[in-house]
DSSP file (Angstrom, degrees, kcal/mol; ACC not computed):
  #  RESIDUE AA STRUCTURE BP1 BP2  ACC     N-H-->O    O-->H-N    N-H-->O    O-->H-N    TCO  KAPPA ALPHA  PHI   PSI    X-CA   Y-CA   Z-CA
    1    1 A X              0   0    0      0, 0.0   140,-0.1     0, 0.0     3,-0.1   0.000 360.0 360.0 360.0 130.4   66.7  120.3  -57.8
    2    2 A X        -     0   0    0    138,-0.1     2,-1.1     1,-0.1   142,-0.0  -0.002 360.0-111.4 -20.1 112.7   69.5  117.7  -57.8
    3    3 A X        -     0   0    0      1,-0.0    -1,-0.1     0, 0.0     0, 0.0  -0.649  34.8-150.9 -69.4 106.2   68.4  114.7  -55.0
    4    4 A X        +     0   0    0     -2,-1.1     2,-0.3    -3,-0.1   129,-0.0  -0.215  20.4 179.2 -48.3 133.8   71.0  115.1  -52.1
    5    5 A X        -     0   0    0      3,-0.0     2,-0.4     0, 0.0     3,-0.0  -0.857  39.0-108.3-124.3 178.6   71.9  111.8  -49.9
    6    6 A X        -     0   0    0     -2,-0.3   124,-0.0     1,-0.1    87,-0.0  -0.937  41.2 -97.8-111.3 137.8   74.9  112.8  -46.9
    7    7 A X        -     0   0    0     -2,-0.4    87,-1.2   122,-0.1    88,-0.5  -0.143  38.3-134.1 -64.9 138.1   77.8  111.5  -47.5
    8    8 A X  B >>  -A   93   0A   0     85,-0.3     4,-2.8    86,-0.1     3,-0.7  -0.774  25.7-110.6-115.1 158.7   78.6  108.3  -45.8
    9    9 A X  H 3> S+     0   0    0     83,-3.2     4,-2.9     1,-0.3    81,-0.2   0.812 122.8  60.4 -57.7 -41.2   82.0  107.4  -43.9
   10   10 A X  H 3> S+     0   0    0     80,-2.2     4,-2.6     1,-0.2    -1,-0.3   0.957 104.6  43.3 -20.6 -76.2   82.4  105.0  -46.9
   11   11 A X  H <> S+     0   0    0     -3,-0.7     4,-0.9    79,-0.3    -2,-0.2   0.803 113.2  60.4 -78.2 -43.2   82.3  107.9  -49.7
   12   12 A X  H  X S+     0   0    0     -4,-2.8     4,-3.0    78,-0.2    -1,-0.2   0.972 104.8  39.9 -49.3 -58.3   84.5  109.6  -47.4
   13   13 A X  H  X S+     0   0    0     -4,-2.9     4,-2.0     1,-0.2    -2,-0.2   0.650 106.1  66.0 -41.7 -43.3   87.2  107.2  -47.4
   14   14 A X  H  < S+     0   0    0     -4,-2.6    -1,-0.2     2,-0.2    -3,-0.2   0.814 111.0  35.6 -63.7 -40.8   86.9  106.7  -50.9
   15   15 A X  H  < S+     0   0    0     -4,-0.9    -2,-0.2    -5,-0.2    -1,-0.1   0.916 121.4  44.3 -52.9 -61.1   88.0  110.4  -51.4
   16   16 A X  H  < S-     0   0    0     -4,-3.0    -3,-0.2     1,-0.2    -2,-0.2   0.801 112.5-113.7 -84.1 -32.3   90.3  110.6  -48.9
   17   17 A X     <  -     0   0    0     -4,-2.0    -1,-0.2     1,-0.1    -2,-0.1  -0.244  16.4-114.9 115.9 146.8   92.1  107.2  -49.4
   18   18 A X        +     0   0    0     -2,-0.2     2,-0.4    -4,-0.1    -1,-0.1   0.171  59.6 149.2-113.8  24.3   91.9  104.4  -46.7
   19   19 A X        -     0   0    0     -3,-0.1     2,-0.6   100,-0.1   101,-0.1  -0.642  27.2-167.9 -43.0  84.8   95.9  104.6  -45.8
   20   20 A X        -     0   0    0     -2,-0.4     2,-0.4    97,-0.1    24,-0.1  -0.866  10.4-155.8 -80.9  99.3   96.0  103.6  -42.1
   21   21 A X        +     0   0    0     -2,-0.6    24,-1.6    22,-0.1     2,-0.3  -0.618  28.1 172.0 -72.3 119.1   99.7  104.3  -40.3
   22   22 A X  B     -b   45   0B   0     -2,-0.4     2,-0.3    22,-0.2    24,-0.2  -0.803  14.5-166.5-122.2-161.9   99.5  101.7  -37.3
   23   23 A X        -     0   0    0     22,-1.1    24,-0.4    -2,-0.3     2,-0.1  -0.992  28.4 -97.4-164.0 156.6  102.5  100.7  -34.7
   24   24 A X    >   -     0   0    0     -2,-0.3     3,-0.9    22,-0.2    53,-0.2  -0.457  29.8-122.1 -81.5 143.1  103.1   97.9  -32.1
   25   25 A X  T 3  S+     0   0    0     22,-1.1    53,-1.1     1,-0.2    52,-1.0   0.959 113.6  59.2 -40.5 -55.2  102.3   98.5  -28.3
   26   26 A X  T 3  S+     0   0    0     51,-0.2    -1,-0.2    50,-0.2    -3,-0.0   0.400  81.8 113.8 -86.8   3.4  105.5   97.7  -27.5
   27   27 A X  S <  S-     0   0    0     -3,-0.9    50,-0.7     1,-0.1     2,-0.4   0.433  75.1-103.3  32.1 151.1  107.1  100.6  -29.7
   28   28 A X  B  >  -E   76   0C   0     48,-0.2     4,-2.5    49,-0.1    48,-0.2  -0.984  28.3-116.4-106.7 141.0  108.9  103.4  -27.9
   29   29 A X  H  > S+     0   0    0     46,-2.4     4,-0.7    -2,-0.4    44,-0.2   0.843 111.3  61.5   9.3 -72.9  106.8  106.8  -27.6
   30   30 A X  H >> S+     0   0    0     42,-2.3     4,-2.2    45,-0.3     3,-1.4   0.985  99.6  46.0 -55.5 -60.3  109.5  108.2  -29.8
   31   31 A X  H 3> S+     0   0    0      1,-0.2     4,-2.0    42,-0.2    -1,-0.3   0.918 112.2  47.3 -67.2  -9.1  109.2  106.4  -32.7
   32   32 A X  H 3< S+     0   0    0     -4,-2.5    -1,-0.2     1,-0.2    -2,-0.2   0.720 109.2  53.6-112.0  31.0  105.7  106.5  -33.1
   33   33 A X  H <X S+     0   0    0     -3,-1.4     4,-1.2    -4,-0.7     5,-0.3   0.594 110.5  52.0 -52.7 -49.3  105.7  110.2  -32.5
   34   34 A X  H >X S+     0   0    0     -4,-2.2     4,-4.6     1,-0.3     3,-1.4   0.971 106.2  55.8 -67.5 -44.2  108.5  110.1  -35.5
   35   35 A X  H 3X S+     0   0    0     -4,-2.0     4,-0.9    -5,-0.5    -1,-0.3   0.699 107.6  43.4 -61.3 -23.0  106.0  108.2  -37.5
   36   36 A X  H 3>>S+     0   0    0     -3,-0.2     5,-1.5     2,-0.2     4,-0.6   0.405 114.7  53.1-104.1  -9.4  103.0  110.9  -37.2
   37   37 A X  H <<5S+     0   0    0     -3,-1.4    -2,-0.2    -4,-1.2    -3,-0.2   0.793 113.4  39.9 -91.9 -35.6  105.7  113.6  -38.0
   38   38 A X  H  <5S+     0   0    0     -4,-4.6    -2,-0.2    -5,-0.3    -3,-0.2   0.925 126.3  40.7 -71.2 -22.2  107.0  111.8  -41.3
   39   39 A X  H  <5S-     0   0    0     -4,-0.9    -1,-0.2    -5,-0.2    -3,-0.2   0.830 100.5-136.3 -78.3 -31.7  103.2  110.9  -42.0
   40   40 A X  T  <5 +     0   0    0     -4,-0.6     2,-0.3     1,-0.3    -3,-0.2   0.919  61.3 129.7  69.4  65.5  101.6  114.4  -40.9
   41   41 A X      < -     0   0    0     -5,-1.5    -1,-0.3     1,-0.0    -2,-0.1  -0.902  60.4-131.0-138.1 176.3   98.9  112.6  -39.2
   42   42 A X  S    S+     0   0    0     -2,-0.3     2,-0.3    -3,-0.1    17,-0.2  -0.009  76.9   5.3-121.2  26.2   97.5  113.0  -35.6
   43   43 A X        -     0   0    0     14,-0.2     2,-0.3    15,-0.1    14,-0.3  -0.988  59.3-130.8 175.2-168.8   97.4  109.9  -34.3
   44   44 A X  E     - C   0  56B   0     12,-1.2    12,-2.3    -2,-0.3   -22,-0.2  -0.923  16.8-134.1-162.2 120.6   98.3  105.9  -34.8
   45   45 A X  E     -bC  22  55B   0    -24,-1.6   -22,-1.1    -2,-0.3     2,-0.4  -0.598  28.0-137.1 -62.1 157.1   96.2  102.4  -34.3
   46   46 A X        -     0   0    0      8,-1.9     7,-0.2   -24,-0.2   -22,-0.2  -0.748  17.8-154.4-154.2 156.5   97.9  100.3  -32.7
   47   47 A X        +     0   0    0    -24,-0.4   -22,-1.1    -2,-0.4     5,-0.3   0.392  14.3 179.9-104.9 160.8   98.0   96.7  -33.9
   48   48 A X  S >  S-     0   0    0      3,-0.4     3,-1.5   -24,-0.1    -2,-0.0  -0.752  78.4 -26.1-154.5 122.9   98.7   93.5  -32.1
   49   49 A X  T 3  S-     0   0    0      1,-0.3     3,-0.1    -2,-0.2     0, 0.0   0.889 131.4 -46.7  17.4  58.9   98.6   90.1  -34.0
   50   50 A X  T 3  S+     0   0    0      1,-0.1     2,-0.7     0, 0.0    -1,-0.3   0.791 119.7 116.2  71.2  15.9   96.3   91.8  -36.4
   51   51 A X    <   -     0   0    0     -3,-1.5     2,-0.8     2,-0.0    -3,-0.4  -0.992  68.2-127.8-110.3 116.9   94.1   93.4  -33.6
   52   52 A X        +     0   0    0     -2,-0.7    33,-0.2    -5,-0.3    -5,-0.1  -0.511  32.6 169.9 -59.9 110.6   93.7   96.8  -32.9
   53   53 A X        -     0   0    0     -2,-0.8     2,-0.2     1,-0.3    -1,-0.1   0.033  62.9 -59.7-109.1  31.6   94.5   97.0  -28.9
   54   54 A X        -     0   0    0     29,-0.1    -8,-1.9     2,-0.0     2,-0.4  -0.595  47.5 -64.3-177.1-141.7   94.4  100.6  -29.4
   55   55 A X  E     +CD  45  82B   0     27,-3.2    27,-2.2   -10,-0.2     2,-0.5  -0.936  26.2 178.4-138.8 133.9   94.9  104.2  -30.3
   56   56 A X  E     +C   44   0B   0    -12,-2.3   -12,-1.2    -2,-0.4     2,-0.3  -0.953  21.3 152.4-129.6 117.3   98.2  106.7  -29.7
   57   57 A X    >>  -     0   0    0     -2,-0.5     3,-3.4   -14,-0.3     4,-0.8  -0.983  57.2 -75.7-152.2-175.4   98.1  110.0  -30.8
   58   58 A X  H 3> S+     0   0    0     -2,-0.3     4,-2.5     1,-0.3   -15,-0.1   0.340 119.0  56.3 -23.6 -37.6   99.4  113.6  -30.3
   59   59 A X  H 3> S+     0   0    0      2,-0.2     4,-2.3   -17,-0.2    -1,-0.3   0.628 106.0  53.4 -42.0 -55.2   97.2  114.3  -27.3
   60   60 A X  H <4 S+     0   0    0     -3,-3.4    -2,-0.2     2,-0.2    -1,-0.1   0.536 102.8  48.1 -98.6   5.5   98.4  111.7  -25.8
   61   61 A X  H >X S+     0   0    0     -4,-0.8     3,-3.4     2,-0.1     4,-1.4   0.771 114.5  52.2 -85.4 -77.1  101.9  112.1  -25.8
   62   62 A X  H ><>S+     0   0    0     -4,-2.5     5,-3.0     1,-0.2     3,-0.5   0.686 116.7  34.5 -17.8 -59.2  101.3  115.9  -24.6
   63   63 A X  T 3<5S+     0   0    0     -4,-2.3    -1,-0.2     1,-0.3    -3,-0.1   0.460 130.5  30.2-116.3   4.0   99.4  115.3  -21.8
   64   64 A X  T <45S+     0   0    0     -3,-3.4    -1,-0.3    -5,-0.1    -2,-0.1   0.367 126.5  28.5-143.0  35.1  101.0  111.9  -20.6
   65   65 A X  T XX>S+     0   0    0     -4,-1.4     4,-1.8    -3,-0.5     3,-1.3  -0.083 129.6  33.8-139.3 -87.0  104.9  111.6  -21.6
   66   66 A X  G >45S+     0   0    0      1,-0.2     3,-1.0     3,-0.2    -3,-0.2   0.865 123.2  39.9 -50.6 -44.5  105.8  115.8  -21.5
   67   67 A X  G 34<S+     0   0    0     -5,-3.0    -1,-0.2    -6,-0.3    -4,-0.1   0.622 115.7  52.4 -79.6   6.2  103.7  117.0  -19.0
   68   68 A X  G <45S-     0   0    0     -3,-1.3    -1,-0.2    -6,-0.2    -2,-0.2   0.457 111.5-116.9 -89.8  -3.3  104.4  114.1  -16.9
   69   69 A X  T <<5 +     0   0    0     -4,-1.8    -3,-0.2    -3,-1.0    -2,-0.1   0.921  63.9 151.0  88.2  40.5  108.5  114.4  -17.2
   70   70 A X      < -     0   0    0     -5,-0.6     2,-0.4     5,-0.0    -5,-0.1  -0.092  52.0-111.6 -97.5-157.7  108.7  111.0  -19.1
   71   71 A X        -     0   0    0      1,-0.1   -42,-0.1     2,-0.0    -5,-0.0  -0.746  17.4-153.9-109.2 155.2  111.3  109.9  -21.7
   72   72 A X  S    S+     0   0    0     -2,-0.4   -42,-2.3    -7,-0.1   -43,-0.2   0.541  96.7  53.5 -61.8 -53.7  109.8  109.5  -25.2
   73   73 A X  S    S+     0   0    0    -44,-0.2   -42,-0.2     1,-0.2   -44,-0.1   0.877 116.3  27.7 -67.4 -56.7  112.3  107.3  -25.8
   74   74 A X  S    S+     0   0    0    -46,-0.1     2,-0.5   -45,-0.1    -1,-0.2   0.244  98.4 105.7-109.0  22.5  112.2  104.6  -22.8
   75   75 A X  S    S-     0   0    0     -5,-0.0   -46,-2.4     2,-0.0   -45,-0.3  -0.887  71.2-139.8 -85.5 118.2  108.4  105.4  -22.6
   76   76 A X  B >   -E   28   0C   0     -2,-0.5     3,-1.2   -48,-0.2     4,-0.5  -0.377  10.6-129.0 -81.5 163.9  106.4  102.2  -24.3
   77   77 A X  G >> S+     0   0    0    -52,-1.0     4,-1.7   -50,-0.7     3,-1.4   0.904 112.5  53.8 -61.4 -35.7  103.1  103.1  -26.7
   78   78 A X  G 34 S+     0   0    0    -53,-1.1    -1,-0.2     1,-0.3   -52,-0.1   0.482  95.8  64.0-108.5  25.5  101.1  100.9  -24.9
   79   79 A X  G <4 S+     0   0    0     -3,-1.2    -1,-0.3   -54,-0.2    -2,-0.2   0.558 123.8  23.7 -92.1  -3.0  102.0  102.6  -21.2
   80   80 A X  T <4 S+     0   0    0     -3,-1.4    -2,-0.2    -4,-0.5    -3,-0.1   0.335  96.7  97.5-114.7 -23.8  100.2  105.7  -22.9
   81   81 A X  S  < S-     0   0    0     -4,-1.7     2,-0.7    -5,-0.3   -25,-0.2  -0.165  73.4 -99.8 -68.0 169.4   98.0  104.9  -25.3
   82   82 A X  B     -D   55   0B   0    -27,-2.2   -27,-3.2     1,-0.2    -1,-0.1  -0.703  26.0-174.7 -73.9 113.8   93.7  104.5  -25.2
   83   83 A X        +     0   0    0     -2,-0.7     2,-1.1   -29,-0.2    -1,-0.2   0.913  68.6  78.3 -82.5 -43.3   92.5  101.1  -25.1
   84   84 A X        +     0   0    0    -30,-0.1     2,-0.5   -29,-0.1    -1,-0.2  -0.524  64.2 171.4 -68.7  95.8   89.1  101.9  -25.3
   85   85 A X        -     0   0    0     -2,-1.1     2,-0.3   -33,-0.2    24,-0.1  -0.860  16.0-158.5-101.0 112.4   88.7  102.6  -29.0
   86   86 A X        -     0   0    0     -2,-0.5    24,-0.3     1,-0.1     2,-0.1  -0.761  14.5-156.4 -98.4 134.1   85.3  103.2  -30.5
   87   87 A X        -     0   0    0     -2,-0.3     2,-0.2    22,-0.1    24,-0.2  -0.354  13.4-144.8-118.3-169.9   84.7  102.7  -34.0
   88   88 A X  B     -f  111   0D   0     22,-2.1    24,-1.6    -2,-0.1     2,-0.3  -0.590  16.8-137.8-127.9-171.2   82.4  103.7  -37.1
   89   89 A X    >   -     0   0    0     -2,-0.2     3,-0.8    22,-0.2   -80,-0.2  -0.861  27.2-106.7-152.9-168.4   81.4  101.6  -40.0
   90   90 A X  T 3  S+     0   0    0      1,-0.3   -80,-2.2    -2,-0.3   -79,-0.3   0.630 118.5  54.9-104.3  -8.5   81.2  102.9  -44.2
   91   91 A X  T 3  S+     0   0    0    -82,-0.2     2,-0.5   -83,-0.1    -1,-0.3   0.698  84.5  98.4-106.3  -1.2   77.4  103.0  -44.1
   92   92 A X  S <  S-     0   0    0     -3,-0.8   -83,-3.2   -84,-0.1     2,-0.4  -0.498  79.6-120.3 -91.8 138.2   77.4  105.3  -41.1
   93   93 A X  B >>  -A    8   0A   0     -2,-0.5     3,-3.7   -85,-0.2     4,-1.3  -0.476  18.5-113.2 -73.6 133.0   76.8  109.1  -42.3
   94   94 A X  H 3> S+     0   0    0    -87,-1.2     4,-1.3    -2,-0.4     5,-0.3   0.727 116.4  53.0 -39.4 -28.6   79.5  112.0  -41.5
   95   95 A X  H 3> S+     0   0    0    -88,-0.5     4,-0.6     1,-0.2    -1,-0.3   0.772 100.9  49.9 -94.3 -14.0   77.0  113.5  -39.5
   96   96 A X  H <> S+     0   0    0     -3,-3.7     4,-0.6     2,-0.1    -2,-0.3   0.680 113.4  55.9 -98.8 -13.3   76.1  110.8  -37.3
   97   97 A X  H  X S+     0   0    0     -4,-1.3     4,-2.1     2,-0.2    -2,-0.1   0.762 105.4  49.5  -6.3 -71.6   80.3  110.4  -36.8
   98   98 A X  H  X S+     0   0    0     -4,-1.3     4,-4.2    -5,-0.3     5,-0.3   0.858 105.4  54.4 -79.4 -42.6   80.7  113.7  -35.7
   99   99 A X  H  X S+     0   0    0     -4,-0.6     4,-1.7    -5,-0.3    -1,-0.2   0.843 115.5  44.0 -44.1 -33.0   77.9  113.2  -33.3
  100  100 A X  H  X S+     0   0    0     -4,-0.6     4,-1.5     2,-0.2    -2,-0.2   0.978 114.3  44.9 -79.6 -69.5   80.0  110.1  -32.1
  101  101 A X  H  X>S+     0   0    0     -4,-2.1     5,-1.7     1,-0.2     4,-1.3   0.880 113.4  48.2 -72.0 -47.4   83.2  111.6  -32.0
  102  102 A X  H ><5S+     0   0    0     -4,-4.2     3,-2.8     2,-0.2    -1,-0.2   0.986 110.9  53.6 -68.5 -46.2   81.9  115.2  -30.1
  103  103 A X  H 3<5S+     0   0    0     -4,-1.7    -2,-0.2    -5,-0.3    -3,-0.2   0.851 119.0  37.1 -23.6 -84.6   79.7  113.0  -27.1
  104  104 A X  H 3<5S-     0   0    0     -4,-1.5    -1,-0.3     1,-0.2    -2,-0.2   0.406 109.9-123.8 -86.2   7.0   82.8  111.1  -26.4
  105  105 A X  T <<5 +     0   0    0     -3,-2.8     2,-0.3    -4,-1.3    -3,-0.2   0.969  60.4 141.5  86.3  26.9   85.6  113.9  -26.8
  106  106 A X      < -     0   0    0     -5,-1.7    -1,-0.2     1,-0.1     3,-0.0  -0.873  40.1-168.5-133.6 146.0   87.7  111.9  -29.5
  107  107 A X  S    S+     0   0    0     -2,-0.3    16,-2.2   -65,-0.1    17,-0.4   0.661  70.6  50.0-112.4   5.3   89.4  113.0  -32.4
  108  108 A X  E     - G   0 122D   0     14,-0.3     2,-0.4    15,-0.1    14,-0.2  -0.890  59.9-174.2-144.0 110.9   90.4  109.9  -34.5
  109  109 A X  E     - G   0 121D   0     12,-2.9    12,-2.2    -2,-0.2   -22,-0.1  -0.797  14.9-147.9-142.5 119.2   87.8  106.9  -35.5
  110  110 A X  E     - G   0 120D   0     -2,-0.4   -22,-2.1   -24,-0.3     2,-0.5  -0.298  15.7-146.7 -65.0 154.3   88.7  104.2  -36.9
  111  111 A X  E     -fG  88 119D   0      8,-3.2     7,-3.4   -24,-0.2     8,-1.5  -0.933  12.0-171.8-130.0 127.4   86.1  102.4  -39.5
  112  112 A X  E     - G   0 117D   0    -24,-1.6     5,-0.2    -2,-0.5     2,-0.1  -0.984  14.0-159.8-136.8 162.0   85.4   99.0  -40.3
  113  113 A X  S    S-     0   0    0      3,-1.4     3,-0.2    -2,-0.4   -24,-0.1  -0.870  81.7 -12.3-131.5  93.0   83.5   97.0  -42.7
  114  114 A X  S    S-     0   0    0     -2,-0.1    -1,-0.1     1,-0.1     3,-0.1   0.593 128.2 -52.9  74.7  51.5   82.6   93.6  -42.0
  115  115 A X  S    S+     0   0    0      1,-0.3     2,-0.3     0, 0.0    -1,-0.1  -0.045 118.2 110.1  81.9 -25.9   84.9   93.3  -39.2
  116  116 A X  S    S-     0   0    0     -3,-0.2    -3,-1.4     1,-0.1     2,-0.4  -0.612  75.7-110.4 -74.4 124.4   87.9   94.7  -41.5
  117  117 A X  E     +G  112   0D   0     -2,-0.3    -5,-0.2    -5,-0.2   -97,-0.1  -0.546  36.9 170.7 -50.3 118.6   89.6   98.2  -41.0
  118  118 A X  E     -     0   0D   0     -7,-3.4     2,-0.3    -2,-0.4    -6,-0.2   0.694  62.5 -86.8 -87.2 -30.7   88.7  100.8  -44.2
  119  119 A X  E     -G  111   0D   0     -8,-1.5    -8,-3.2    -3,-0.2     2,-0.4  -0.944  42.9 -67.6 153.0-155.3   90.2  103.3  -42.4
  120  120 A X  E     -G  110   0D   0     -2,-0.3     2,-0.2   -10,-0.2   -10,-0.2  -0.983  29.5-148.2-159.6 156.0   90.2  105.9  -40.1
  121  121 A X  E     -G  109   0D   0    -12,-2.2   -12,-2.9    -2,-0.4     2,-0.1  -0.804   3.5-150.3-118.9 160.7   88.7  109.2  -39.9
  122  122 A X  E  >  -G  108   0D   0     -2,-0.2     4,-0.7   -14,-0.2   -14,-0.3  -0.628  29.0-123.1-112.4 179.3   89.6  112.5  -38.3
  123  123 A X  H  > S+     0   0    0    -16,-2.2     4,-2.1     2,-0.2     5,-0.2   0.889 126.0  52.3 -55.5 -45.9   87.4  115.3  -36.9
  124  124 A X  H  > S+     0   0    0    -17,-0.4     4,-1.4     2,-0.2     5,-0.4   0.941 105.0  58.2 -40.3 -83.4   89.3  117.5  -39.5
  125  125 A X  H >4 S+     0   0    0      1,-0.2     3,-0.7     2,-0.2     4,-0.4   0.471 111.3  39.7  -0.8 -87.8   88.1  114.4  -42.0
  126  126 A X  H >X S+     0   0    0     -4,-0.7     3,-2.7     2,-0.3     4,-1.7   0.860 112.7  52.4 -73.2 -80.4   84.2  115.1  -41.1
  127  127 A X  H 3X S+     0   0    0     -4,-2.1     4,-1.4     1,-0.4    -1,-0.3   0.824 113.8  49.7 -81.0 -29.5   84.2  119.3  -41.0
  128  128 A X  H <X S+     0   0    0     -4,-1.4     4,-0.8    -3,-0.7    -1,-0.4   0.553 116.6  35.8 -87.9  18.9   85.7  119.0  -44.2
  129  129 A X  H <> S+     0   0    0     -3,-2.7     4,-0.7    -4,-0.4    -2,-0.2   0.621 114.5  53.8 -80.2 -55.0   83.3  116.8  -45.4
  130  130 A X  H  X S+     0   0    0     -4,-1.7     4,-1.8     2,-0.2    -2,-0.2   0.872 112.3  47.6 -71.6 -51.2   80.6  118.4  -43.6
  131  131 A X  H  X S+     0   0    0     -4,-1.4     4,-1.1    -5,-0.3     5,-0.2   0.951 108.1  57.2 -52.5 -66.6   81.8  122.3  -45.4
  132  132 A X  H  X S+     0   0    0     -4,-0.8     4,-0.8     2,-0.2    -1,-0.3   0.638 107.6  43.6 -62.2 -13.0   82.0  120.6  -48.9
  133  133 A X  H >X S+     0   0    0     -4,-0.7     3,-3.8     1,-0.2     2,-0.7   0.703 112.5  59.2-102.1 -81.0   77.9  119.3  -48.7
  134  134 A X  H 3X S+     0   0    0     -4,-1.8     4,-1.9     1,-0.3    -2,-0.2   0.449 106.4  41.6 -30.6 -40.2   77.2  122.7  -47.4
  135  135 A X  H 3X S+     0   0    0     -4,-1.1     4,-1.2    -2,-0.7    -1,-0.3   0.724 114.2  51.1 -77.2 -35.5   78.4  124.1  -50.3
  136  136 A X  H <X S+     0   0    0     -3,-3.8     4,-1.1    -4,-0.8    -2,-0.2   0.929 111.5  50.1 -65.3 -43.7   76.8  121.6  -52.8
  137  137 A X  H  X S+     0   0    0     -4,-0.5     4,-1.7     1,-0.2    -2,-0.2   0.861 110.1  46.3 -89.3 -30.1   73.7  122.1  -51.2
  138  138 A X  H  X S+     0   0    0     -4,-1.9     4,-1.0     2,-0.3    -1,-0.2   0.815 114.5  51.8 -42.7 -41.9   74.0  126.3  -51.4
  139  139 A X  H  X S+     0   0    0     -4,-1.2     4,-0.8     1,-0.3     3,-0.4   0.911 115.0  45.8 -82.3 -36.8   75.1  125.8  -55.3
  140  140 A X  H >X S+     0   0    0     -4,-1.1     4,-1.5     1,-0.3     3,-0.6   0.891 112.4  41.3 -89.5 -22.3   72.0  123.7  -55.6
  141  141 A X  H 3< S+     0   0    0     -4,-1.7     4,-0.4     1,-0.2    -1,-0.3   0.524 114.6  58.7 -87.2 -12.8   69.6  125.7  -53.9
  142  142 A X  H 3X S+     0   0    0     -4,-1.0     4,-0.5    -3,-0.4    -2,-0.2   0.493 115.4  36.6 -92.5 -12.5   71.6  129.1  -56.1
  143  143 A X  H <X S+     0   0    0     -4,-0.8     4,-2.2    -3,-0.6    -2,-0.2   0.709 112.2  65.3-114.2 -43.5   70.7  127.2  -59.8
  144  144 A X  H >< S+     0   0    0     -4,-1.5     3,-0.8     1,-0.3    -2,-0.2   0.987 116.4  25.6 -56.1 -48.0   67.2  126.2  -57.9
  145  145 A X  H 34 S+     0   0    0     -4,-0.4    -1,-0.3     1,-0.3    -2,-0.2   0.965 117.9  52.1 -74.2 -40.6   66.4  129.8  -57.8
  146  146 A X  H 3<        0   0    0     -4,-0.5    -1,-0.3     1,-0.1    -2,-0.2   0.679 360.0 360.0 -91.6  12.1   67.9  131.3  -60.2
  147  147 A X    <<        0   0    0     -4,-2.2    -3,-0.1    -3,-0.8    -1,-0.1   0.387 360.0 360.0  86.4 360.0   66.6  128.8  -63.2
């Protein structure tokens, strides 16, 4: 039988592309709403002289611009967004990720590799990651048997 490794956040990246949308704190709401509907992504670093000061995404428009009554518009990104952002790194495995990401409740991790952002990963990212070695490892354990 084929020798398995798990797929690392690296080898993920590599797949998926390492394309990171980010947007300034001082941003309105609205645009960087507009920016995850023209990307079709769920959420947005965002950057500050090259820093990541934090992370704004769908979630966090719902639950603190609509259901609070705000404006979109004259609401800034960084009156909403998470400043605490927890990250990954390429060598860490899809399964120790997901571990990361379900503890703390998060759906979004950004990854770096030697201090740099590679990218960012989603929980979607990781279960389909997660699907596809299940599936390698069934096809390899289905040739194991049948010869």
């Amino acid at each position: 039988m084929e020798d398995f490794h798990m797929e690392t956040i690296k080898q993920l990246l590599q797949d998926k592309g390492g394309q990171v949308w980010t947007i300034l704190p001082q941003a309105s709401v609205y645009d960087a709403i507009y920016l995850m509907s023209e990307k079709e992504i769920g959420s947005l670093l965002v950057v500050e002289d090259e820093r990541i000061v934090g992370l704004i995404s769908e979630r966090d428009y719902a639950r603190k611009v609509i259901l609070k009554g705000r404006s979109s518009k004259s609401t800034r990104v960084s009156d909403i967004m998470s400043r605490s952002v927890l990250y990954t790194h390429g060598g860490q495995t899809i399964h120790e990720a997901m571990a990361v990401m379900t503890k703390h409740r998060i759906r979004h991790l950004p990854a770096l590799e030697d201090g740099r952002l590679i990218g960012i990963v989603s929980m979607g990212d990781l279960v389909n990651a997660l699907i596809a070695e299940q599936q390698f490892i069934i096809e390899q354990l289905e040739h194991y048997i049948t010869g």
